[in-house]
C-alpha positions as CSV (number, residue, x, y, z in Angstrom):
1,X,-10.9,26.6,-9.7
2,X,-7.9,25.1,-11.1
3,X,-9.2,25.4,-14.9
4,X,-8.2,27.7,-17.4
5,X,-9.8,31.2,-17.7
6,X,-11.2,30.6,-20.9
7,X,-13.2,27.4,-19.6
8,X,-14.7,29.5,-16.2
9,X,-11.9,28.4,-13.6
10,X,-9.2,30.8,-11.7
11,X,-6.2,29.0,-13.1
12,X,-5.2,28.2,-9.3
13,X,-2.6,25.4,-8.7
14,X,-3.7,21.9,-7.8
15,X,-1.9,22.3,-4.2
16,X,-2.5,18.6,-3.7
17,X,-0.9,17.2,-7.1
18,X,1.9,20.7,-6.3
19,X,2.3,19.3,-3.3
20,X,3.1,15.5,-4.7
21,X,5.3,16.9,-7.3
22,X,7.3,18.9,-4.5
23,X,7.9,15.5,-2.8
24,X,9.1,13.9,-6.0
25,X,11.5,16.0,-6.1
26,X,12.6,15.4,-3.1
27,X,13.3,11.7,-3.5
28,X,15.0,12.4,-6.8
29,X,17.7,14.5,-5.5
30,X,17.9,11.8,-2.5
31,X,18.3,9.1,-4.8
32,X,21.0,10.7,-6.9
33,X,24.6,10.8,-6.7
34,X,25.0,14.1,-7.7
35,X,23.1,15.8,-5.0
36,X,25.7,16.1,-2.1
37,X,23.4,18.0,0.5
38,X,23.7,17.1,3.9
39,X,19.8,16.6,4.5
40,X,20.4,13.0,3.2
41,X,22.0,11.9,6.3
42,X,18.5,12.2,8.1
43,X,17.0,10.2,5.3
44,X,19.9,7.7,5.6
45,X,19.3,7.4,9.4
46,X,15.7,6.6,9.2
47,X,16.1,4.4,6.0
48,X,19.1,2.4,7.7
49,X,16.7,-0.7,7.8
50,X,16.3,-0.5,4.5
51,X,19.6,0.2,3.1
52,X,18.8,4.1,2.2
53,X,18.1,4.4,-0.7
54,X,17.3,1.1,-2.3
55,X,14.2,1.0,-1.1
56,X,13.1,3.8,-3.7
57,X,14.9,2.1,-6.2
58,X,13.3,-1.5,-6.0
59,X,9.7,-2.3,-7.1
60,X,8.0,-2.2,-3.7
61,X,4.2,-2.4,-3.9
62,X,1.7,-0.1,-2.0
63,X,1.1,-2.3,0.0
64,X,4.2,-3.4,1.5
65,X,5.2,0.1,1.6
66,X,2.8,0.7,4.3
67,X,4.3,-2.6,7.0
68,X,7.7,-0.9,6.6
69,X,6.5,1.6,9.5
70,X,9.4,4.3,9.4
71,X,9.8,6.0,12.2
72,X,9.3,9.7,10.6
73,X,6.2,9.9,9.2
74,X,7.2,12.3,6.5
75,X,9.8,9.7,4.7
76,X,6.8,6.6,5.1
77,X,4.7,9.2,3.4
78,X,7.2,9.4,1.0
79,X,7.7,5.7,0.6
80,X,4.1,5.2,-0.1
81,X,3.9,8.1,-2.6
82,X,6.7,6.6,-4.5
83,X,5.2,3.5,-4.4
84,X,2.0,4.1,-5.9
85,X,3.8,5.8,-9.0
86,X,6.4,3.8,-9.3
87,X,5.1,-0.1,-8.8
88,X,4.5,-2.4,-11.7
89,X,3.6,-5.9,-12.2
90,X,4.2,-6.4,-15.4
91,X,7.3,-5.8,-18.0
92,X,7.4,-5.6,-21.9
93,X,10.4,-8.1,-22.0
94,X,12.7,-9.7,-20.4
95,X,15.7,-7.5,-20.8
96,X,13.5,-5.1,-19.4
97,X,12.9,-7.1,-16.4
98,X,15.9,-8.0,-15.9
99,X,17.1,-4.1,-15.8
100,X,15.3,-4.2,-12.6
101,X,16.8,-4.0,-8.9
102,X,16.6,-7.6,-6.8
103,X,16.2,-5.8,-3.6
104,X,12.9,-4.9,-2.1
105,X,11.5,-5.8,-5.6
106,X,7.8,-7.8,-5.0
107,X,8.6,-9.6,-8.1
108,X,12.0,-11.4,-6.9
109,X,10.2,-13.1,-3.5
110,X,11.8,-15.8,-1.1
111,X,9.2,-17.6,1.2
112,X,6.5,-15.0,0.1
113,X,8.6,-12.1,1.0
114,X,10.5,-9.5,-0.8
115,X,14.2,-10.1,0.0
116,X,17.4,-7.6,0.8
117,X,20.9,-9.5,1.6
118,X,23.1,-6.2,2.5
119,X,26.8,-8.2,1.8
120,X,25.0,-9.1,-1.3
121,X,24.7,-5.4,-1.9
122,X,28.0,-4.2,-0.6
123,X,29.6,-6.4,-3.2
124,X,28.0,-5.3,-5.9
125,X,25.1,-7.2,-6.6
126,X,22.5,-4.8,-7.3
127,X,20.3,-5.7,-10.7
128,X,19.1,-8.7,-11.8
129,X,21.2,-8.2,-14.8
130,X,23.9,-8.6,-12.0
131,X,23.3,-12.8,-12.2
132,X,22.7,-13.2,-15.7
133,X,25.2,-13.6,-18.6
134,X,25.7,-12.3,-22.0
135,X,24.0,-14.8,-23.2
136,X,20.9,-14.4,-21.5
137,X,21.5,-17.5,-19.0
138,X,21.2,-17.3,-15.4
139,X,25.2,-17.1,-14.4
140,X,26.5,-20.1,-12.4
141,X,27.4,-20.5,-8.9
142,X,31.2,-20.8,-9.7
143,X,30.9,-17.7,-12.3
144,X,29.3,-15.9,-9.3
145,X,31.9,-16.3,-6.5
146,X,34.3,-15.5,-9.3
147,X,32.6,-12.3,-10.5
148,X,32.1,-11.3,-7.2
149,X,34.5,-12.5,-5.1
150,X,32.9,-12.8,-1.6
151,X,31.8,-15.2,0.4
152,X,28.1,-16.9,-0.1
153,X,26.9,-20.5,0.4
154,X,25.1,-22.5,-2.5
155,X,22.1,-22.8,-0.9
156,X,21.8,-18.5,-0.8
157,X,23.0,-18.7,-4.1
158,X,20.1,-20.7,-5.5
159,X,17.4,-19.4,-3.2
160,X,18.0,-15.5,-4.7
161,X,18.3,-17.2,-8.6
162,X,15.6,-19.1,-8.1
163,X,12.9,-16.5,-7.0
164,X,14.0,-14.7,-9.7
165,X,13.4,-17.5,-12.3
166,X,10.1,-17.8,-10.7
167,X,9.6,-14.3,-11.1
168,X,10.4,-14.4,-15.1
169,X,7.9,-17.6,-15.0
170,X,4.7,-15.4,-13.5
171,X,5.7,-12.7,-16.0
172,X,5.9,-15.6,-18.7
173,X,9.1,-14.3,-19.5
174,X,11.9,-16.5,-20.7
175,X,15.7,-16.9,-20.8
176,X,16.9,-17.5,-24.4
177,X,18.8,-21.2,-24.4
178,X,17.8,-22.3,-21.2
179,X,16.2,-25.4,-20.6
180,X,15.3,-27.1,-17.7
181,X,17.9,-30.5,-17.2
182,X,16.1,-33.8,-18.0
183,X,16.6,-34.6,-14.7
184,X,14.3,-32.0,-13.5
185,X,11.7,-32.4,-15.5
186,X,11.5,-36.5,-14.7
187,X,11.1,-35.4,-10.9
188,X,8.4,-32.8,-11.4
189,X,6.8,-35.7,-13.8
190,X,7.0,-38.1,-10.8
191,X,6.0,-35.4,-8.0
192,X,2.8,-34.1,-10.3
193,X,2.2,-38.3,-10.6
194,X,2.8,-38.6,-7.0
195,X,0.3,-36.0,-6.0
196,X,-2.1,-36.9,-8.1
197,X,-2.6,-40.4,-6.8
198,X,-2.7,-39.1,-3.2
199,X,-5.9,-36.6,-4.1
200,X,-7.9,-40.1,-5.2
201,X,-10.3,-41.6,-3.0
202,X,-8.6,-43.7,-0.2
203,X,-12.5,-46.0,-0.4
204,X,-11.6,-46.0,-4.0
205,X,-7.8,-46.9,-4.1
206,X,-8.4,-49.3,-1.1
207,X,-11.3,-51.2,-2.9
208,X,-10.1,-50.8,-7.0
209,X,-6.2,-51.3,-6.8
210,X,-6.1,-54.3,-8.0
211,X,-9.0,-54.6,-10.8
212,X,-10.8,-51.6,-12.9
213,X,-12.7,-49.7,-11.7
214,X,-16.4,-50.2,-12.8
215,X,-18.0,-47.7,-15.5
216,X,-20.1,-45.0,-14.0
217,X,-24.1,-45.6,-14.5
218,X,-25.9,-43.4,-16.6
């Protein structure tokens, strides 16, 4: 039905894919600044949760579209239709990555949970680019409170720069010059050590600690 004449259709519109593209629409004249219509407030009010309209510009996945359980069912449906075309899980580089939003972004996780810190927001910490310099390093707590100039404990601080290092490492992207401290790398050496020797057999380590242990039969 929706084919051309000249291969035996009716050239009707696809009122299903017409009827996503209308909806589209929508949420690109929400999301930007240059539409000043009133019908925003009502988005606003039932997006007030999720800070409006940041949870269109984040990375959300399908998924967790569906738990965030607006109360208008016509802006959840448009949550989850953005979500399905806009979600990815994987990024060409790191600058493209890190042109990315941290909020509601499945990538950037704390305690297996996307995160959203609103005073983060209000002062201006939007992107990831936000926290890195221009030398490609993740920015420094000092550099931060300077930059930003609002109050936020270290511990915040490292637990929002740290998921997104984590992120960068499932992506098996990279920050040009930075290496992990030598100090770092002898505690994960002695954790992985540590765990290791705590997965052997207790019969084994009770009965072998202090002589080798004897060649296996054939």
């Amino acid at each position: 039905m929706t084919a051309d004449y000249r291969d035996g259709g009716q050239k009707i519109l696809d009122i299903i894919e017409f009827n996503k593209t209308l909806k589209i629409s929508q949420i690109l004249k929400y999301i930007s600044n240059d539409c000043k219509s009133k019908w925003k407030c009502f988005f606003d009010f039932h997006l007030s949760k999720v800070e409006g309209k940041l949870v269109f510009l984040g990375n959300l996945a399908p998924k967790d579209a569906r738990k965030l359980y607006i109360k208008d069912d016509f802006i959840q449906e448009l949550i989850e239709l953005w979500t399905d075309l806009n979600y990815t899980d994987s990024f060409a580089s790191q600058a493209n990555f890190s042109a990315g939003h941290i909020w509601n972004n499945l990538m950037i996780r704390i305690a297996g949970k996307t995160i959203f810190y609103k005073h983060w927001a209000n002062a201006g910490v939007m992107k990831i680019n936000d926290l890195i310099t221009s030398d490609s390093r993740i920015i420094s707590y000092s550099c931060f409170k300077d930059k930003f100039c609002f109050p936020v404990s270290f511990l915040g601080f490292c637990g929002v720069t740290s998921a997104i290092r984590s992120a960068m490492r499932s992506l098996k992207l990279t920050l040009p010059g930075e290496k992990i401290p030598e100090n770092v790398l002898l505690q994960l050496n002695s954790s992985k050590k540590t765990k290791s020797s705590s997965l052997q057999n207790p019969y084994q380590q009770k009965v072998y600690s202090s002589r080798e242990k004897p060649k296996e039969m054939d």
